[in-house]
Backbone as ProteinMPNN parsed JSONL, in Angstrom:
{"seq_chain_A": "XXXXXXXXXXXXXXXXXXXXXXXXXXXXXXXXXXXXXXXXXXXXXXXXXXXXXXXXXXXXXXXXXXXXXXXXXXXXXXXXXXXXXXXXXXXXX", "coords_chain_A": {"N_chain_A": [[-9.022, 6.356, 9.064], [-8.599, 7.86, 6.044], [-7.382, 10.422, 4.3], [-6.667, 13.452, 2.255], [-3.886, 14.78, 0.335], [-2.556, 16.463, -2.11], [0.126, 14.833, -3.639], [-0.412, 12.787, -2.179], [-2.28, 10.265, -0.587], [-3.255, 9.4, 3.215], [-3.881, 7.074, 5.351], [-4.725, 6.687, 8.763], [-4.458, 4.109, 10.91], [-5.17, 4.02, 13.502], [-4.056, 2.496, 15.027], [-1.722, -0.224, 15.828], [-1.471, -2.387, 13.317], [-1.164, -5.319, 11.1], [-0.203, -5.712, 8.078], [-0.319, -7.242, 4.997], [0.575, -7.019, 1.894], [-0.338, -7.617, -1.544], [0.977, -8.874, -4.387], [1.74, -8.579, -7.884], [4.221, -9.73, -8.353], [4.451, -11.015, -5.733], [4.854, -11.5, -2.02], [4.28, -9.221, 0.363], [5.163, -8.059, 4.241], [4.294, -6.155, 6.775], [4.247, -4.897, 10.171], [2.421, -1.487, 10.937], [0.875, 1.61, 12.054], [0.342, 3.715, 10.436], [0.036, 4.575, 6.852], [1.032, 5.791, 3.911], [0.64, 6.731, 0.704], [1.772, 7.682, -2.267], [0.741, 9.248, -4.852], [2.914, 8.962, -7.759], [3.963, 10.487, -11.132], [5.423, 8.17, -12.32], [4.988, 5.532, -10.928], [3.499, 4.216, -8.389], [3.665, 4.935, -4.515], [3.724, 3.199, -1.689], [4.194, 3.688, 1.958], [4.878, 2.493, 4.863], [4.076, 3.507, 8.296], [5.621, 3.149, 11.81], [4.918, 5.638, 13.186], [3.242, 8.7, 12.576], [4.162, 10.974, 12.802], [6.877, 10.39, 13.985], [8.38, 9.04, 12.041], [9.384, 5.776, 12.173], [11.0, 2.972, 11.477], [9.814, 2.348, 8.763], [8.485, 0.954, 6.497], [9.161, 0.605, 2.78], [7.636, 0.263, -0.637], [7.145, 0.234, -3.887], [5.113, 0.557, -7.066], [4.759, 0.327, -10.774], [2.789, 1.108, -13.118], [-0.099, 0.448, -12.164], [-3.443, -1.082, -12.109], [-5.792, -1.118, -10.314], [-6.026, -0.664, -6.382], [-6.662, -2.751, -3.557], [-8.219, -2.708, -0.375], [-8.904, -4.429, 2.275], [-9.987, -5.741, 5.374], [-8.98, -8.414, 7.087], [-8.928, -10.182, 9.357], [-8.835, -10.042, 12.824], [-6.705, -6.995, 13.381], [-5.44, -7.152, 11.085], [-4.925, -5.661, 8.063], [-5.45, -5.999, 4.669], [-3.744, -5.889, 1.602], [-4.53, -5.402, -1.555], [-2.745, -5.206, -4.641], [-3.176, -4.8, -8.114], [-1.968, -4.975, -11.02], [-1.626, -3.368, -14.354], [-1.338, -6.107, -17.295], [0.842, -6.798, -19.426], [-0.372, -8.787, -22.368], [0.698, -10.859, -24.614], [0.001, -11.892, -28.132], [-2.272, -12.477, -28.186], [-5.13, -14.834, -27.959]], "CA_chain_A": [[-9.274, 7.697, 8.58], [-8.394, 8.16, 5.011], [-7.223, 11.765, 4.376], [-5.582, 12.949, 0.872], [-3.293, 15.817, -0.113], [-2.259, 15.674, -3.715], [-0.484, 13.671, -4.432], [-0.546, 11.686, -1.153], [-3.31, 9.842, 0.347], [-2.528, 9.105, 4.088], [-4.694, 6.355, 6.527], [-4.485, 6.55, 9.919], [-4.825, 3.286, 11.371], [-5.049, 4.544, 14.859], [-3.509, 1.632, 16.312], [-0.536, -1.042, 14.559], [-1.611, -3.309, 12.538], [-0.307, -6.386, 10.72], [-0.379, -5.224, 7.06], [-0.009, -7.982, 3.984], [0.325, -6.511, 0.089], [-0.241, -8.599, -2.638], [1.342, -7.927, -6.059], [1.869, -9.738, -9.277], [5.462, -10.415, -7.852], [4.64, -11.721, -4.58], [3.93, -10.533, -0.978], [5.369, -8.326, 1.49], [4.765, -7.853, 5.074], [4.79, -5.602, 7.713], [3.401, -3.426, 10.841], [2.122, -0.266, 11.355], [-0.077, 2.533, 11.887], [0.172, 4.87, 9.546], [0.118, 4.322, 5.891], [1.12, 6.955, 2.659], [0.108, 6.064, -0.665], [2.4, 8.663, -3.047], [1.187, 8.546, -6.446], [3.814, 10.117, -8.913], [3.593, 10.086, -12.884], [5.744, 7.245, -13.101], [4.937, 4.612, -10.399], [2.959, 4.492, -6.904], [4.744, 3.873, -3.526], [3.489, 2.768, -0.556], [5.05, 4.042, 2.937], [4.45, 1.935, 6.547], [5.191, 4.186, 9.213], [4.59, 2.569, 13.106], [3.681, 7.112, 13.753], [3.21, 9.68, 11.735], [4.905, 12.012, 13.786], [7.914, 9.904, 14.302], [8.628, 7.55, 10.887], [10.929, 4.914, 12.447], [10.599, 1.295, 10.955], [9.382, 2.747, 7.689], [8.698, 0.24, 4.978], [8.504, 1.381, 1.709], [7.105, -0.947, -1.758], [7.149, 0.719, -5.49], [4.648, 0.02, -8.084], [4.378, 0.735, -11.597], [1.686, 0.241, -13.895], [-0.983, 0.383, -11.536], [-4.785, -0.616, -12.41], [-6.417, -0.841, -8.734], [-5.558, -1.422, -4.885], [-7.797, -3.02, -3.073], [-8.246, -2.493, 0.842], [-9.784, -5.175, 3.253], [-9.315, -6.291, 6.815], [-9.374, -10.186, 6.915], [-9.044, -10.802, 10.675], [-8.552, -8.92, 13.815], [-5.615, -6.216, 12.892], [-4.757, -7.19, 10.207], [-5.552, -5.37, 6.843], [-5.08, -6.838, 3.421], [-3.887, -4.551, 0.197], [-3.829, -6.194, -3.092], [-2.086, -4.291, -5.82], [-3.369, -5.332, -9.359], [-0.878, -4.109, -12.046], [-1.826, -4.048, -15.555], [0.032, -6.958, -17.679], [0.396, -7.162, -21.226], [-0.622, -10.058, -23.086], [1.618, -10.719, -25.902], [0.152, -12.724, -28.631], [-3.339, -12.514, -27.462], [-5.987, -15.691, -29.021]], "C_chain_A": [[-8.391, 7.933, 7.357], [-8.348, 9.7, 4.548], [-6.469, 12.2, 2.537], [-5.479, 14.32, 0.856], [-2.597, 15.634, -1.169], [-0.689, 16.004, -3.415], [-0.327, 12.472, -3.676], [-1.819, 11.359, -0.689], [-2.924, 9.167, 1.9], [-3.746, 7.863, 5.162], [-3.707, 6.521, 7.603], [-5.501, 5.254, 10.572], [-5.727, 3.292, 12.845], [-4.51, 3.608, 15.915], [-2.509, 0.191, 15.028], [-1.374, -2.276, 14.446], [-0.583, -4.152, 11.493], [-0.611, -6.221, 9.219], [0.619, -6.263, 5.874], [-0.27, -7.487, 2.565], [0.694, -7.788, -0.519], [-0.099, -8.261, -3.924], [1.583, -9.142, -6.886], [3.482, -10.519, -8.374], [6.017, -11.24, -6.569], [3.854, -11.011, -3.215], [4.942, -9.952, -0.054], [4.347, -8.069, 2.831], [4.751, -6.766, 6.116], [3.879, -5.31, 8.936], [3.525, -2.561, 10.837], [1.272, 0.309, 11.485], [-0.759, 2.94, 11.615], [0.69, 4.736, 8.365], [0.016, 5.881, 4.975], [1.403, 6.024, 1.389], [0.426, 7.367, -1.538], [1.89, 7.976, -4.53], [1.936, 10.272, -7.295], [3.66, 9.648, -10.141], [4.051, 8.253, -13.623], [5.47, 6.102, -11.962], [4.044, 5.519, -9.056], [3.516, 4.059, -5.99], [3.976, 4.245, -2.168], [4.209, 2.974, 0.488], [4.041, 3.543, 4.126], [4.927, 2.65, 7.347], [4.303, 3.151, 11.0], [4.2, 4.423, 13.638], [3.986, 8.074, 12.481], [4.021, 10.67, 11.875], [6.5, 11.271, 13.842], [8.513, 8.897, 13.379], [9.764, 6.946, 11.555], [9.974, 3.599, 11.525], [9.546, 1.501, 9.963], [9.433, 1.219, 6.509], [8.089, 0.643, 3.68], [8.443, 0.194, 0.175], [6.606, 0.497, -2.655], [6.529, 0.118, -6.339], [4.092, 0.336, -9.216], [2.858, 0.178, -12.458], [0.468, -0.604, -13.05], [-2.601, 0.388, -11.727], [-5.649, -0.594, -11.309], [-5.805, -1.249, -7.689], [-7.022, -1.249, -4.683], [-7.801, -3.006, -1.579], [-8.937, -3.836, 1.593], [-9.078, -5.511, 4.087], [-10.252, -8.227, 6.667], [-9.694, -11.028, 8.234], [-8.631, -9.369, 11.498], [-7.08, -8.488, 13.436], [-4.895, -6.746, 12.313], [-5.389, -6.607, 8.817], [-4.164, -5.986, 5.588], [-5.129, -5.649, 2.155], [-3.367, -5.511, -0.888], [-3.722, -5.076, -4.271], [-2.657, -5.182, -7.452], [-2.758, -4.288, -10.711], [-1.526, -4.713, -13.017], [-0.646, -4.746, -16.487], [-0.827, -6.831, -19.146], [0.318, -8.668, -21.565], [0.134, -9.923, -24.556], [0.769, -12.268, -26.744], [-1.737, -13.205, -28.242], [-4.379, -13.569, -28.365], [-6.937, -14.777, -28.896]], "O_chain_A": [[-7.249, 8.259, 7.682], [-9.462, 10.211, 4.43], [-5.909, 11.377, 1.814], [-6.392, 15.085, 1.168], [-1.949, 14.59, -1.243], [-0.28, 17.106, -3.05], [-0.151, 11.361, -4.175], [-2.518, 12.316, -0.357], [-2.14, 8.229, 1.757], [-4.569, 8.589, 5.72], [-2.476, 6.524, 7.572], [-6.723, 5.264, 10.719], [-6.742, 2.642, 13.097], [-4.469, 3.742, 17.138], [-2.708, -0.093, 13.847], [-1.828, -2.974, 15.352], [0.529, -3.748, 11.152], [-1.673, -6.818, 9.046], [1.845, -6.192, 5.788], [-1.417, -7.591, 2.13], [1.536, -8.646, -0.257], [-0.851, -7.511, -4.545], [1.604, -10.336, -6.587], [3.585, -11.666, -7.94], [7.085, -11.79, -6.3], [2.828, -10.332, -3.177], [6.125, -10.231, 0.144], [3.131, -7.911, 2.721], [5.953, -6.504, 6.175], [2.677, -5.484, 8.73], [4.695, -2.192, 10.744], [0.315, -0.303, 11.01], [-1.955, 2.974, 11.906], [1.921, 4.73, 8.405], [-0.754, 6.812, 5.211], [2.095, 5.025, 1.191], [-0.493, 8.182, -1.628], [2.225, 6.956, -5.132], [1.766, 11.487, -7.393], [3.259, 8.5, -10.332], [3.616, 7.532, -14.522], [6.237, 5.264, -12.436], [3.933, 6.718, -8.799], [4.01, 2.937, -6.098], [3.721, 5.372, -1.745], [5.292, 2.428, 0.279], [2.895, 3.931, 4.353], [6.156, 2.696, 7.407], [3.166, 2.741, 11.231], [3.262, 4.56, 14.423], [4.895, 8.014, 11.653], [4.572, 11.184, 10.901], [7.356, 12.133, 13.641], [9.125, 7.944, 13.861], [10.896, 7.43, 11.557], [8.812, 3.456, 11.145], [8.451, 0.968, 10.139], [10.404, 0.726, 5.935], [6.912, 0.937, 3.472], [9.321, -0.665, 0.094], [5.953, 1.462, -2.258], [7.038, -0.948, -6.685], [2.917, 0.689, -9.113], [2.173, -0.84, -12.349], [0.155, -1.789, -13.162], [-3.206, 1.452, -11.595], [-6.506, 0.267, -11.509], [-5.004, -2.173, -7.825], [-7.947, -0.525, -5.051], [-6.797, -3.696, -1.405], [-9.906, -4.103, 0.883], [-7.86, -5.657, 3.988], [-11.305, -8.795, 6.376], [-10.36, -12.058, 8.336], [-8.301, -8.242, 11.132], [-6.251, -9.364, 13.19], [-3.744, -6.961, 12.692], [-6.436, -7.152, 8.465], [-2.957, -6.225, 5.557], [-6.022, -4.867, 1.829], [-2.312, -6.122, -1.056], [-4.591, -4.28, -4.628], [-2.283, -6.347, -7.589], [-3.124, -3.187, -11.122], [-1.952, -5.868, -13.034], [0.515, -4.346, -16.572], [-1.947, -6.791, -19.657], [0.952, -9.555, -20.994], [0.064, -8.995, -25.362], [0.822, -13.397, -26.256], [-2.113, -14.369, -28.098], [-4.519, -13.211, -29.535], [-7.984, -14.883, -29.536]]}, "name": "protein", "num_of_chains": 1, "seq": "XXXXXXXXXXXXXXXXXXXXXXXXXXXXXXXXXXXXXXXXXXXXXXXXXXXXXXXXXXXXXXXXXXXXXXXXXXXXXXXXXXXXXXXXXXXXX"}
């Protein structure tokens, strides 16, 4: 359930999941829940909570220069978020 209050968007998993991001810089892991997706002027940040109601074992990931996330579940509970940041090309043929 995908819900949004500006300038958060919030999923509710309804049950923990095994949650892999993929960014230009690598990958990060975690579980949880309940996911918040803050975008502010200067970067977007990502918040894992295992409840909504209760944030313990919060993980939180910062990313500027944001051109899409992408959502998919790849196997049983587990969803997949790839971050695609825009990169400059210096020097471009």
């Amino acid at each position: 359930e995908l819900k949004r209050i500006n300038p958060i968007y919030s999923i509710d998993l309804k049950e923990a999941f095994r949650i892999k991001v993929f960014f230009d810089a690598g990958m990060a892991d975690c579980e949880a829940n309940y996911i918040e997706l803050i975008e502010n002027p200067e970067n977007v940040v990502l918040e894992f909570y295992w409840a909504e109601e209760n944030p313990v074992k919060v993980t939180t990931l910062s990313f500027s220069e944001i051109k899409a996330i992408k959502l998919s579940i790849s196997q049983l509970k587990t969803l997949l978020i790839t971050i695609i940041q825009n990169t400059k090309v210096e020097n471009p043929i």
